[in-house]
TORPA-4810 file (N, C-alpha, C, O; in nm, 3 decimals):
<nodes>
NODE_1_-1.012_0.384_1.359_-1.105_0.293_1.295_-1.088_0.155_1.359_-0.983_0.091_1.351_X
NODE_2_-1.183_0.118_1.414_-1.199_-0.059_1.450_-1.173_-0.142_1.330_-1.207_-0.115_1.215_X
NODE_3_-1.095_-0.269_1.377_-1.033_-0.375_1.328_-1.140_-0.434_1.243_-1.254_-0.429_1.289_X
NODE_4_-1.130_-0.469_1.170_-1.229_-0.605_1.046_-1.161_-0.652_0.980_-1.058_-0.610_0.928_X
NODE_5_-1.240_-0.805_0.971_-1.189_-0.907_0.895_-1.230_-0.900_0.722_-1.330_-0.850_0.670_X
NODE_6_-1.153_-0.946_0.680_-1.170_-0.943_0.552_-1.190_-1.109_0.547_-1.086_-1.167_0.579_X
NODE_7_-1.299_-1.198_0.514_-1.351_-1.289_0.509_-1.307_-1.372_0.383_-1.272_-1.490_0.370_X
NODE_8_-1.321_-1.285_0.310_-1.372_-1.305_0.138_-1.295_-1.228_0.005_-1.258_-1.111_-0.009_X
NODE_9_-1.291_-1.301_-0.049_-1.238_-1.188_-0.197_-1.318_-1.079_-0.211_-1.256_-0.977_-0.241_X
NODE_10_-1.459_-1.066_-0.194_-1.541_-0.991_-0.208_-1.510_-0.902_-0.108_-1.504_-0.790_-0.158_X
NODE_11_-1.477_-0.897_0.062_-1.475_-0.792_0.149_-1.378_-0.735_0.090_-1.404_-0.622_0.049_X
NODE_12_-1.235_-0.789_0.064_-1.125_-0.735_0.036_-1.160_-0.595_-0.086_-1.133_-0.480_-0.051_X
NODE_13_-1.208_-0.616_-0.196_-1.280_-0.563_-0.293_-1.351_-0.456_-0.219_-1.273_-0.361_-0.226_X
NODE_14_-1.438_-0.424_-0.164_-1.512_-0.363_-0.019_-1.420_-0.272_-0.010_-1.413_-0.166_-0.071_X
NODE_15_-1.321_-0.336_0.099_-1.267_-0.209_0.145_-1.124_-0.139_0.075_-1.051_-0.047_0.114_X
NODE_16_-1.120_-0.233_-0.057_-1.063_-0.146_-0.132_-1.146_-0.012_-0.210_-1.083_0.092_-0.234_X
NODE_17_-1.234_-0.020_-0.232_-1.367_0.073_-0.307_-1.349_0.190_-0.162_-1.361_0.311_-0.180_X
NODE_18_-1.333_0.156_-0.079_-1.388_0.240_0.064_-1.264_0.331_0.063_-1.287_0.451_0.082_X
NODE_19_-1.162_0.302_0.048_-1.051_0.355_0.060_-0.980_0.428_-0.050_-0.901_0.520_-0.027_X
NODE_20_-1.011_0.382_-0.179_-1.023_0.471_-0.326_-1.058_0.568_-0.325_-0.980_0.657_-0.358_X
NODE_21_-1.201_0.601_-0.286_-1.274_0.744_-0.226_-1.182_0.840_-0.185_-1.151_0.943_-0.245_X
NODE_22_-1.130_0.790_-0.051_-1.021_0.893_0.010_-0.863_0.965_-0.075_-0.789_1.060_-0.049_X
NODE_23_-0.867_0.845_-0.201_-0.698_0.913_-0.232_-0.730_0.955_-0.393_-0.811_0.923_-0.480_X
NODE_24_-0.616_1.046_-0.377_-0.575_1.165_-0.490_-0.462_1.167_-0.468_-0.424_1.149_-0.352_X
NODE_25_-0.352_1.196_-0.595_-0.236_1.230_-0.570_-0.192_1.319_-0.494_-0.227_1.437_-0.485_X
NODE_26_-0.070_1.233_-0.408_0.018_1.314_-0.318_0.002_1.194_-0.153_0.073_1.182_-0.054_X
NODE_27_-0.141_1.118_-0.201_-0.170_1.017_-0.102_-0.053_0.934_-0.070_0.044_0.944_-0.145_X
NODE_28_-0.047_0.850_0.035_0.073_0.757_0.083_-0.003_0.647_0.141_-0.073_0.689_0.232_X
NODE_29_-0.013_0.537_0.123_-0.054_0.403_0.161_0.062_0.349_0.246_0.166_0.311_0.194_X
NODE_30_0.047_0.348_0.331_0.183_0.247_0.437_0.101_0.105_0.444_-0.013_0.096_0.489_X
NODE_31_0.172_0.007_0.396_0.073_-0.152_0.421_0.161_-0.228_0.550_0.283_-0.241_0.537_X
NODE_32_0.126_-0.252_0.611_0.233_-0.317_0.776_0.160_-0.465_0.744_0.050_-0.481_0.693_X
NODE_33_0.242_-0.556_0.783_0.190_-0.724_0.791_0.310_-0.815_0.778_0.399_-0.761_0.713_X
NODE_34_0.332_-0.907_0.810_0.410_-1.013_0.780_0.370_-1.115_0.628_0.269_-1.114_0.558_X
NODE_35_0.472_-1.181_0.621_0.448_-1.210_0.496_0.289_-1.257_0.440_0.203_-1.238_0.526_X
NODE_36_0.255_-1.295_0.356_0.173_-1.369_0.303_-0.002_-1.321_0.359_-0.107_-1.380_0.333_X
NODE_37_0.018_-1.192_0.443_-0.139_-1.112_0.538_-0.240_-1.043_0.433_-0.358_-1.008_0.445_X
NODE_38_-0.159_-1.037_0.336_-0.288_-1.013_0.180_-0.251_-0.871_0.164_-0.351_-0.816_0.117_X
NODE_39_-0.122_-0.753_0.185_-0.034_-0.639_0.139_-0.095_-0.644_0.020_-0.206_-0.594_0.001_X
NODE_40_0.009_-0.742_-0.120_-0.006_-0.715_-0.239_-0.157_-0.727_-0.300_-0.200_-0.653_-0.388_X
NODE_41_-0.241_-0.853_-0.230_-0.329_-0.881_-0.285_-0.467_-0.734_-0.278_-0.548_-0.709_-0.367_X
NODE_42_-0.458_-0.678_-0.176_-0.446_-0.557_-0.088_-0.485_-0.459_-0.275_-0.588_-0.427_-0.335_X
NODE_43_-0.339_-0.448_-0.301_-0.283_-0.347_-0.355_-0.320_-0.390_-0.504_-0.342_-0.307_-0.592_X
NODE_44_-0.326_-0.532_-0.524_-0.406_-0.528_-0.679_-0.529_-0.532_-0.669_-0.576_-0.553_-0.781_X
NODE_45_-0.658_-0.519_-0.546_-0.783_-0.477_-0.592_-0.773_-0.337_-0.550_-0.888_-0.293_-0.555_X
NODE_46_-0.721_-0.277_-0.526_-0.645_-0.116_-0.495_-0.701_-0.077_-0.606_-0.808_-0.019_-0.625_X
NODE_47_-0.592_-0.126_-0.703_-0.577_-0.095_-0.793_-0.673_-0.103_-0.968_-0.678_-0.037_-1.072_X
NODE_48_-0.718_-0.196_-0.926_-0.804_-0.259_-1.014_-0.916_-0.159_-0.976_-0.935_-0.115_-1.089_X
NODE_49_-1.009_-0.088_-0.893_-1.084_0.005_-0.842_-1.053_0.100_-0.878_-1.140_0.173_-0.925_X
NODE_50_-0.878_0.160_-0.875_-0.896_0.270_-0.984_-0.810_0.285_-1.083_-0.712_0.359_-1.096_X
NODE_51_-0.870_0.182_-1.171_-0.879_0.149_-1.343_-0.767_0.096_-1.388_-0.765_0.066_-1.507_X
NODE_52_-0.625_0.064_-1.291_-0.508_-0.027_-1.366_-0.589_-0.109_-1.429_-0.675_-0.178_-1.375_X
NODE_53_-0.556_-0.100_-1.577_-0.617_-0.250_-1.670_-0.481_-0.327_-1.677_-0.491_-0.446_-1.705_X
NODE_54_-0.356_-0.278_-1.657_-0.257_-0.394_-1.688_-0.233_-0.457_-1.534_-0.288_-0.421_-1.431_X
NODE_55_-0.128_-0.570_-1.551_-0.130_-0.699_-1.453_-0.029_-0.573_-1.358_0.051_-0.483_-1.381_X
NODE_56_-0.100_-0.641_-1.235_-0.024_-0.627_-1.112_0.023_-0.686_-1.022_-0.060_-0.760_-0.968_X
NODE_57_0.145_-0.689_-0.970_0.237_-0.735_-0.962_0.335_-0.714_-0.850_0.406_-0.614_-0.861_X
NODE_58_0.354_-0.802_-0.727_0.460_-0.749_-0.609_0.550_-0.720_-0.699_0.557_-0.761_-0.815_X
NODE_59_0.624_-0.643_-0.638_0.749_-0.543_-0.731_0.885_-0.553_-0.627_0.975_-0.470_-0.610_X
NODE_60_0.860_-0.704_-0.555_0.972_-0.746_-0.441_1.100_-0.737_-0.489_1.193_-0.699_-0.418_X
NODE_61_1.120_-0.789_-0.678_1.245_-0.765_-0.677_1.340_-0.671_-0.740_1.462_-0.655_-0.735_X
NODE_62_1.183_-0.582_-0.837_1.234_-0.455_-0.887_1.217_-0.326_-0.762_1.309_-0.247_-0.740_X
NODE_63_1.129_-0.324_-0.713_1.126_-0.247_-0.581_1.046_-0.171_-0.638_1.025_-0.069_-0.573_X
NODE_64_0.999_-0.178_-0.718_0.901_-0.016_-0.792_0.827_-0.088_-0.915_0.893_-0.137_-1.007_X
NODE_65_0.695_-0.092_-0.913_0.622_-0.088_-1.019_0.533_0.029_-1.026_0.490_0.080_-0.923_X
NODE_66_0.501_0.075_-1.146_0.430_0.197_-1.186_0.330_0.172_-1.300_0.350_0.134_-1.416_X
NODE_67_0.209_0.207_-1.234_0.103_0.194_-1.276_0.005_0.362_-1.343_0.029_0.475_-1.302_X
NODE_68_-0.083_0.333_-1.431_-0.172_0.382_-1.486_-0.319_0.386_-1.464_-0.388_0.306_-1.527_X
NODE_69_-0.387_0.491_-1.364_-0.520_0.429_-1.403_-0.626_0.613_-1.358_-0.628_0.703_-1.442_X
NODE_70_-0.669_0.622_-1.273_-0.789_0.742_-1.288_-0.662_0.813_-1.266_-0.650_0.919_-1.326_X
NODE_71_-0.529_0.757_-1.162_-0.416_0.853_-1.087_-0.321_0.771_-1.167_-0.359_0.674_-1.233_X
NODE_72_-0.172_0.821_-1.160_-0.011_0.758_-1.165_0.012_0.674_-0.995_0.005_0.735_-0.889_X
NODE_73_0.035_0.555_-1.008_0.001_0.491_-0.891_0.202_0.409_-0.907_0.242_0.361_-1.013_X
NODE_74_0.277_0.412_-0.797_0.389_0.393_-0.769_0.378_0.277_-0.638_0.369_0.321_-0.524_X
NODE_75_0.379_0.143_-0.659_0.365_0.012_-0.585_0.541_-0.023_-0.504_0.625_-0.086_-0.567_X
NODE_76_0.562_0.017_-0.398_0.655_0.014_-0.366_0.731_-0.077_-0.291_0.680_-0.079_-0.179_X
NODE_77_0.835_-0.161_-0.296_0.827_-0.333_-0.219_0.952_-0.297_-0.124_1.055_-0.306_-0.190_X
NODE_78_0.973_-0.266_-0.011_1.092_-0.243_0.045_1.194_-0.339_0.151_1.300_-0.311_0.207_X
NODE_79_1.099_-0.479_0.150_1.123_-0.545_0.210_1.278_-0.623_0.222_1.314_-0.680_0.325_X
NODE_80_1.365_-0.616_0.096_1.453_-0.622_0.101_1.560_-0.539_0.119_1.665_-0.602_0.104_X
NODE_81_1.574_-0.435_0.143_1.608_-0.315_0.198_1.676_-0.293_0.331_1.596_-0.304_0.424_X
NODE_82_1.786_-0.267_0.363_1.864_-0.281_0.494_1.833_-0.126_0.526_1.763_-0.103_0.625_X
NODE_83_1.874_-0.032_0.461_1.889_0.147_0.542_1.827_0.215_0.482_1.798_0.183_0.367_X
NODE_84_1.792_0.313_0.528_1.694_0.411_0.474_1.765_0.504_0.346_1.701_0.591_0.287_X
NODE_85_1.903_0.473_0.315_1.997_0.515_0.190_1.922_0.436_0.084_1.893_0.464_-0.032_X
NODE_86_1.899_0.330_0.158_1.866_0.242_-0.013_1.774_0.311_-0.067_1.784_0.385_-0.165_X
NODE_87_1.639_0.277_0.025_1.546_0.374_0.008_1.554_0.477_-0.081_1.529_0.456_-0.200_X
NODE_88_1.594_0.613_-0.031_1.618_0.683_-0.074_1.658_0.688_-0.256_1.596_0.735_-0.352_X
NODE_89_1.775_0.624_-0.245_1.841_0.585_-0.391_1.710_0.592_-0.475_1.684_0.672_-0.565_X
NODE_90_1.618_0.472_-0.415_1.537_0.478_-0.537_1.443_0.594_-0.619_1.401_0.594_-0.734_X
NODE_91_1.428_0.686_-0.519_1.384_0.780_-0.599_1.243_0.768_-0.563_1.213_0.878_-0.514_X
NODE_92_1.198_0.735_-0.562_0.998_0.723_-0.553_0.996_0.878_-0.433_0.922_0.971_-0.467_X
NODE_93_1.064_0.890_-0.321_1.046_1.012_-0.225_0.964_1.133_-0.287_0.861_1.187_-0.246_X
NODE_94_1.047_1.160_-0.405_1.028_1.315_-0.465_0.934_1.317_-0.537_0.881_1.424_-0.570_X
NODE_95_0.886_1.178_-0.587_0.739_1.175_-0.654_0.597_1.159_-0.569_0.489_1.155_-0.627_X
NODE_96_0.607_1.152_-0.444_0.437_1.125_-0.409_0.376_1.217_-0.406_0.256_1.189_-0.400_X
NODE_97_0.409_1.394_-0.409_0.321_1.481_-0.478_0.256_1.473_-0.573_0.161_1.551_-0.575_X
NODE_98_0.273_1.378_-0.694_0.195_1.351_-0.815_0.139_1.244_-0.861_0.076_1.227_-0.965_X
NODE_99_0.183_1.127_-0.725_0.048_1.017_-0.730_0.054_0.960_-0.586_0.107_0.978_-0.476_X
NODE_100_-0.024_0.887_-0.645_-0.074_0.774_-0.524_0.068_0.638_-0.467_0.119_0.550_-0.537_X
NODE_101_0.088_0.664_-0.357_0.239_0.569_-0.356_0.163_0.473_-0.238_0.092_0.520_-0.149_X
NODE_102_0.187_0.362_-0.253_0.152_0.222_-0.225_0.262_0.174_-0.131_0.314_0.090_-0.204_X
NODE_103_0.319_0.171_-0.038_0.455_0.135_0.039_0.405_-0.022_0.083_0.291_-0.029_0.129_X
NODE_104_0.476_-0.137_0.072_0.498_-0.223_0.188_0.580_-0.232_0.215_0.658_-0.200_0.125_X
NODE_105_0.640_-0.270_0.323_0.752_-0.295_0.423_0.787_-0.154_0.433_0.872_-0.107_0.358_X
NODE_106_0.735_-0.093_0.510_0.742_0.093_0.507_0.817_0.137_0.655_0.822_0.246_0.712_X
NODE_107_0.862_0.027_0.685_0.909_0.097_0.834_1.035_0.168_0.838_1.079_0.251_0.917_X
NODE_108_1.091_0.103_0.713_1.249_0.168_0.655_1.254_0.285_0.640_1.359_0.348_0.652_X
NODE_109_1.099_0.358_0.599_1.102_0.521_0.558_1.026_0.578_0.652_1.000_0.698_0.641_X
NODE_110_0.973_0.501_0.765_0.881_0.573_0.863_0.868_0.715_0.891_0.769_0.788_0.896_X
NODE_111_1.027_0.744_0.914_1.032_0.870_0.961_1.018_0.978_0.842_1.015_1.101_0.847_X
NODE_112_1.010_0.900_0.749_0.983_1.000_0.594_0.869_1.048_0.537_0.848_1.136_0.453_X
NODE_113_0.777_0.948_0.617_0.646_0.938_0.563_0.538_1.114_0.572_0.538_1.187_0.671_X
NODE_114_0.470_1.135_0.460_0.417_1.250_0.527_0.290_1.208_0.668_0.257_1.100_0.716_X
NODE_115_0.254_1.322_0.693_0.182_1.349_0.841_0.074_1.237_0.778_0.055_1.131_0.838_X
NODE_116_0.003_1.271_0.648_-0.128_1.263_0.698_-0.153_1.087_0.606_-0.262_1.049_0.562_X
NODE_117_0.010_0.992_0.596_-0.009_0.892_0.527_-0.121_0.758_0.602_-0.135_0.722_0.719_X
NODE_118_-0.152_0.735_0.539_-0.267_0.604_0.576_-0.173_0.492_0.570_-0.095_0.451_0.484_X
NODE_119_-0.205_0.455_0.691_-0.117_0.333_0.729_-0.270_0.195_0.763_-0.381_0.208_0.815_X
NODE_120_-0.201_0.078_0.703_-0.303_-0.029_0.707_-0.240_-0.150_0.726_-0.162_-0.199_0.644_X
NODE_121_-0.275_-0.210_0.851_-0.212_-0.338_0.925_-0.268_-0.428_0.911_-0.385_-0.421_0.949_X
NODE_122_-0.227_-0.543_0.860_-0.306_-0.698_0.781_-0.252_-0.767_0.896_-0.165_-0.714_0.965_X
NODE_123_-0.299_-0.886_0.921_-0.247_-0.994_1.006_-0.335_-1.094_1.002_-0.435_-1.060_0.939_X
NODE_124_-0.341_-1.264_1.065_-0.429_-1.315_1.025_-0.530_-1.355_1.152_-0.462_-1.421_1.230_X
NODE_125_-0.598_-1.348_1.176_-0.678_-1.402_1.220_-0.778_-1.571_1.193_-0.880_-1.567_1.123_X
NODE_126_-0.740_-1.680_1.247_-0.771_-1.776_1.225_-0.735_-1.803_1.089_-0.619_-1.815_1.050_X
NODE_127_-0.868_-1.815_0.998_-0.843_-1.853_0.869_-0.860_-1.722_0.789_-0.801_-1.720_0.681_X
NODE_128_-0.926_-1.618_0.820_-0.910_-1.476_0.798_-0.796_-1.355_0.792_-0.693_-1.364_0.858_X
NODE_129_-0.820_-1.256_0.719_-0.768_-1.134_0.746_-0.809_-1.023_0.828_-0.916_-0.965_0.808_X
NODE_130_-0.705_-0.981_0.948_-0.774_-0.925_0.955_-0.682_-0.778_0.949_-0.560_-0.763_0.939_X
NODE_131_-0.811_-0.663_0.961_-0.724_-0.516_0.873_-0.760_-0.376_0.974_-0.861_-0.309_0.993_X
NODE_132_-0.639_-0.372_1.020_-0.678_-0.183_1.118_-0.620_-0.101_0.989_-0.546_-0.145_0.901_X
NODE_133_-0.666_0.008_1.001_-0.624_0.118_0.919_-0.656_0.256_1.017_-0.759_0.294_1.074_X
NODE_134_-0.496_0.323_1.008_-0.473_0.446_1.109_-0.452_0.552_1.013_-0.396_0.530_0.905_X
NODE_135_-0.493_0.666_1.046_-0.462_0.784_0.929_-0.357_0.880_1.046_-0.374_0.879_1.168_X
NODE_136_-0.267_0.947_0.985_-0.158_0.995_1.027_-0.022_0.887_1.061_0.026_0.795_0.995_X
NODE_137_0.016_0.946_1.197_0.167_0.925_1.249_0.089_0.734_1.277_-0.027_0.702_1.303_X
NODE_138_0.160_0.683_1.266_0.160_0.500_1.273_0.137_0.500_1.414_0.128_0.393_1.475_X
</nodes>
């Protein structure tokens, strides 16, 4: 898929709706970007599209927020994270058969990830976002 900018609150919204379509539990979201490239912001109109009514929330320092909405949606923050043990510890692995798992800072579990996870790269462009999204191996 070719690169686009996300301009606006409204595109962002866009291609969150575009990308809702595609997931059902067992889905894997990989979000790639440096800080502040719009990941979380990303992940609460994600979410808000399918039906979280409660607040959402980077989960940087619990590492896991868990959400409610059409699916069981698991928001995952790994950025503080040194080895792929930590990872692990937490437990989210054995659950993405039964929802939708949201990863940022996902490079820690790369090699964990299933085949067919959707990976989506933010970065900025000028005063913009801008967003590739790869389906499979990164």
């Amino acid at each position: 898929m070719s690169p686009r900018l996300l301009r606006s609150l409204t595109d962002t919204m866009r291609l969150a709706e575009e990308i809702a379509e595609e997931l059902k539990p067992g889905t894997v979201l990989a979000l790639h970007g440096e800080l502040g490239s719009g990941k979380t912001y990303f992940t609460k109109a994600l979410c808000q599209v399918l039906g979280v009514s409660e607040y959402v929330s980077s989960p940087s320092f619990v590492l896991i927020n868990e959400y409610r909405g059409r699916y069981d949606i698991s928001h995952v923050d790994l950025y503080r994270l040194e080895r792929m043990e930590e990872a692990l510890e937490l437990g989210f692995i054995e659950n993405v058969p039964d929802r939708i798992t949201i990863i940022e800072w996902p490079e820690i579990v790369e090699d964990m990830l299933p085949q067919d996870t959707i990976h989506v790269y933010f970065s900025f462009s000028n005063s913009y976002r801008r967003v590739l999204i790869k389906k499979g191996s990164s």
